[in-house]
C-alpha angles and dihedrals in degrees: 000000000000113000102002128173119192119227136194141212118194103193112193104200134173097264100021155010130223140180126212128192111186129198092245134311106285139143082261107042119208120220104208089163133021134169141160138192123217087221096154089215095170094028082119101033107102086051107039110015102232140081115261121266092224086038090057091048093048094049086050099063091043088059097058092048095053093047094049093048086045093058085042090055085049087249101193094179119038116186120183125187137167129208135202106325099060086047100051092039126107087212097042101104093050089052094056099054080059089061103039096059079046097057097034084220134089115278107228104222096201122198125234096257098045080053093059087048094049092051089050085051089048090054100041084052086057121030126054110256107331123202114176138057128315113217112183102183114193128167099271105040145357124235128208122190131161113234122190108175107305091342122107124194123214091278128191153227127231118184087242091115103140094250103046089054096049085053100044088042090055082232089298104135089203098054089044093049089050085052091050089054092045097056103038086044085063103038108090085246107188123219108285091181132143077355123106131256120233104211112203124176148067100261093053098047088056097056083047088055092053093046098058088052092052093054093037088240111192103234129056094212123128101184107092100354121157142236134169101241091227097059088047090052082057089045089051096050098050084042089065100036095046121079107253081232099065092028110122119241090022089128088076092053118087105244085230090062104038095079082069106048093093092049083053089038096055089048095050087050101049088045097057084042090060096033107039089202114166117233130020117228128206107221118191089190134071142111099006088046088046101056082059109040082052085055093068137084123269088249093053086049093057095055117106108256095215094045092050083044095053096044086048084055091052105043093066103033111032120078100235108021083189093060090063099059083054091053077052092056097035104047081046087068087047104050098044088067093047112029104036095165101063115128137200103282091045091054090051088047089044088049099052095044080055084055096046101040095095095039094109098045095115083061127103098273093243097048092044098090087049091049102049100051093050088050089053096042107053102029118117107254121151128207090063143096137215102275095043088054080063099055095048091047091048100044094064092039084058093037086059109023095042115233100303116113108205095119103037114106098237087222088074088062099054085067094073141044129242100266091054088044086057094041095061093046087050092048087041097059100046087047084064094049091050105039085050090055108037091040081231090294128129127234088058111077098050086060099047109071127208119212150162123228120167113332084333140109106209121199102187114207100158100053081075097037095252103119090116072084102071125101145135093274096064094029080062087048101052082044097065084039092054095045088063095048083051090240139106127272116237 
C-alpha cells in the first residue's frame, strides 16, 4: 500500500509471547509477520509466585529475537506490553527491566481490567456489530467484558488462565473445575442470554480448530467462525473426558498446547452455562488488535473493516481500483429495481464483492473464477462472517466463470441460503455485462445506465454515445442478467 509504514506488537503472556508487524496502522490491519514462543512464563505461578528462572530466560531470548526481526521488517512503531504473569509475579517487576533494555522501549504493564478492555476493543475492531460478552482467555487469567456495537462495558479479570489452573489444581481436572465455579459464582456476571460469545485466546482457538475437523466444516477460517452454544458445551465436555492422545482433530493442535485444552475446555463450559449466550464466536483478534484500533481517530474507527479491507485488496490487484467504487454505484441502481428488499447487511456485502471482482485478472483465464473465489475466501478480512465470506467468494467465481457450476466445490455452497445464493448469481452476472463493456476501466459505467421499463431490462449505450459498444457478445450477456430479474433483455 502507498506510504506504508510497518508496525510491531510484542505481547509477553503467560504462556506465551508474540510479536506482531503489521503493514501500517489502518481500520483493517495487515499482518505481514507474525511469531510466537511457547515461554510458559506463568506455567509456576500459582504455586510459587514468581516467574521461572528457565521460563525468563526463554522469554528473553525471545525477546531479542522479536526486536531484531521488528527493525528487519522497517518497523517504524514498536509496542510492547505484558499481561498477567509479569503482574502477578514477585519477580515481575525484575523481568521487566530485563525487557525493557531488550526492547530498547517501555514495557506496558496493563491491569486486568484495561486487558479486558483491550480484548472488547480487539473484538469491536473485528467483528461486525457485536453485541454479547468477550472472554480472552490466556494462560494466566480470563477476562470477561460486555460488548454492544462500539460500546464496552468496566470488564474484569478472574486467575482461570489455563496455566494457572493446571498449576492451582495440582493437574487434578476436578480440583481445577471446583476452582472455576468458585470464581465465576462470585464474579457479578450479567445475562449473556439469547446474545453471542466472543470467544479470544489460543487455547480456545485451538479447541475451534478441532471442531471444525471433527464436523468436516468447509472453511478453514478461524476468524468469525460459529458455533451453537449448546453443541460447544457437549465438545467441551468430550474434550475433557476423552485422553488428548485418541481426541479427533489433536494433530492441529501444538503439542505444547494440548496439556491445557481441557482447562480451556472446563472455562469455556461453565461460562455458557452462566451466560446462555447463543452462539459462540471465534474472534482472531483481541488484545494486540485492540492497543491499535484504540490508537486511531475517532473518523478512521468509524470506517467499515471489510469495505477499507476490500479496497485494500483492490487497490493492489484489480486493474482500476476506481472502477470498483463505480461497480459499487452502478449495480446499486440495479439492484434497487430488482432486489428491493436488500438491507443493509446484503448492500455492504454487495459493495465490497464490486471491489473485489477484478482482483484475479492476472490469473490464467480458466482458473480465474477458482481463484478468486479461494483468494476471497480465505483472506484475512475482518468485519465478516462465515457465510458472507461465501457470497463474496461466489460472486467473482460467477462473474468469471458465467453461471455454470462444473468447477465449484459444492462445500462452498452449504455456507449460504438460497436467497444469498441467488444474490451472488444475480452480482456475478451483471459484473459480466459491465466489465465487457467498460474493458475493466472506469469513466464508462456511470455513464451507461441500467434500467427496467415494461417487462425489460435496458442497458443504454447509446444515451452516452457508446453504442459503438454493442455486440452479440454483451447482448448474450444482459440476456443471461435479465433471466435471472425475470424480465427481457433489450
Amino acid at each position: 500500500m502507498p506510504n506504508s509504514k510497518p508496525i510491531a506488537v510484542i505481547d509477553i503472556g503467560s504462556n506465551s509471547v508474540r510479536l506482531v508487524v503489521y503493514e501500517r496502522l489502518s481500520r483493517a490491519l495487515t499482518p505481514v509477520f507474525n511469531e510466537k514462543a511457547m515461554c510458559g512464563l506463568g506455567k509456576s505461578l500459582a504455586s510459587t509466585g514468581r516467574l521461572a528462572d528457565e521460563a525468563i530466560a526463554q522469554a528473553l531470548r525471545a525477546l531479542r529475537r522479536f526486536r531484531r526481526l521488528a527493525e528487519q521488517t522497517g518497523a517504524v512503531d514498536l509496542q510492547v506490553i505484558a499481561t498477567a504473569a509479569a503482574r502477578d509475579a514477585e519477580n515481575g517487576a525484575e523481568f521487566l527491566t530485563q525487557a525493557e533494555a531488550i526492547c530498547g522501549v517501555p514495557v506496558e504493564l496493563i491491569s486486568g481490567e484495561r486487558e479486558a478492555h483491550l480484548s472488547a476493543l480487539g473484538v469491536i475492531s473485528g467483528i461486525w456489530k457485536p453485541d454479547g460478552m468477550v472472554g480472552d482467555l490466556g494462560g494466566g487469567s480470563l477476562e470477561l467484558v460486555e460488548v454492544s456495537g462500539h460500546e464496552v462495558k468496566p470488564g474484569l479479570s478472574l486467575p482461570l488462565g489455563g496455566l494457572r489452573l493446571r498449576d492451582a489444581s495440582g493437574k487434578s481436572l476436578k480440583k481445577a473445575e471446583k476452582l472455576v465455579r468458585e470464581a465465576l459464582d462470585s464474579a457479578d456476571l450479567p445475562t449473556g442470554e439469547m446474545r453471542d460469545f466472543y470467544a479470544v485466546g489460543g487455547t480456545w482457538r485451538a479447541l475451534a480448530r478441532m471442531h471444525m475437523i471433527q464436523r468436516g466444516y468447509p472453511l478453514h477460517v478461524m476468524h468469525g467462525y460459529v458455533v451453537p452454544a449448546r453443541d460447544f458445551v457437549d465438545f467441551a465436555r468430550n474434550v475433557q473426558r476423552a485422553d488428548n492422545d485418541v481426541l479427533s482433530g489433536i494433530e492441529a493442535v501444538a503439542s505444547e498446547r494440548r496439556p491445557l485444552l481441557s482447562y480451556g475446555a472446563m472455562v469455556i463450559e461453565q461460562i455458557i452455562r452462566r451466560l446462555k449466550p447463543e452462539r459462540v464466536v471465534m474472534s482472531a483478534l483481541g488484545v494486540r488488535e485492540g492497543l491499535l484500533y484504540e490508537r486511531l481517530s475517532a473518523e478512521m474507527r468509524a470506517h467499515d473493516p471489510l469495505l477499507s479491507a476490500a479496497s485494500e485488496l483492490g487497490t493492489l490487484r484489480s486493474r482500476s481500483p476506481r472502477h470498483g467504487a463505480e461497480l459499487m454505484g452502478w449495480t446499486d441502481q440495479l439492484f434497487a429495481l430488482v432486489d428491493p428488499g436488500e438491507d443493509d447487511d446484503e448492500r455492504r456485502l454487495r459493495h465490497a464483492a464490486c471491489l473485489l471482482a477484478d482482483i484475479g485478472w492476472r490469473a490464467h483465464p480458466d482458473y480465474r473464477g477458482e481463484q478468486s473465489m479461494s483468494v476471497i475466501a480465505h483472506a484475512a478480512f475482518i468485519g465478516i462472517d462465515h457465510p458472507g465470506r461465501a457470497f463474496l467468494g461466489l460472486s467473482a467465481f460467477y462473474r468469471h466463470a458465467g453461471l455454470v457450476e462444473d468447477h465449484l466445490s459444492p462445500h462452498i455452497r452449504e455456507l449460504i441460503g438460497s436467497r444469498a445464493l441467488q444474490r451472488a448469481r444475480l452480482l456475478g452476472a451483471a459484473m459480466r455485462v459491465a466489465y465487457l463493456i467498460s474493458a475493466s476501466m472506469p469513466g464508462i459505467l456511470p455513464d451507461v445506465p441500467i434500467r427496467t421499463k415494461d417487462g425489460y431490462l435496458i442497458l443504454d449505450l447509446q444515451r452516452s454515445g457508446r453504442g459503438e459498444l454493442a455486440s452479440e457478445r454483451v447482448f448474450n450477456r444482459l440476456r443471461a442478467l435479465a433471466r435471472l430479474c425475470g424480465l427481457q433483455p433489450e
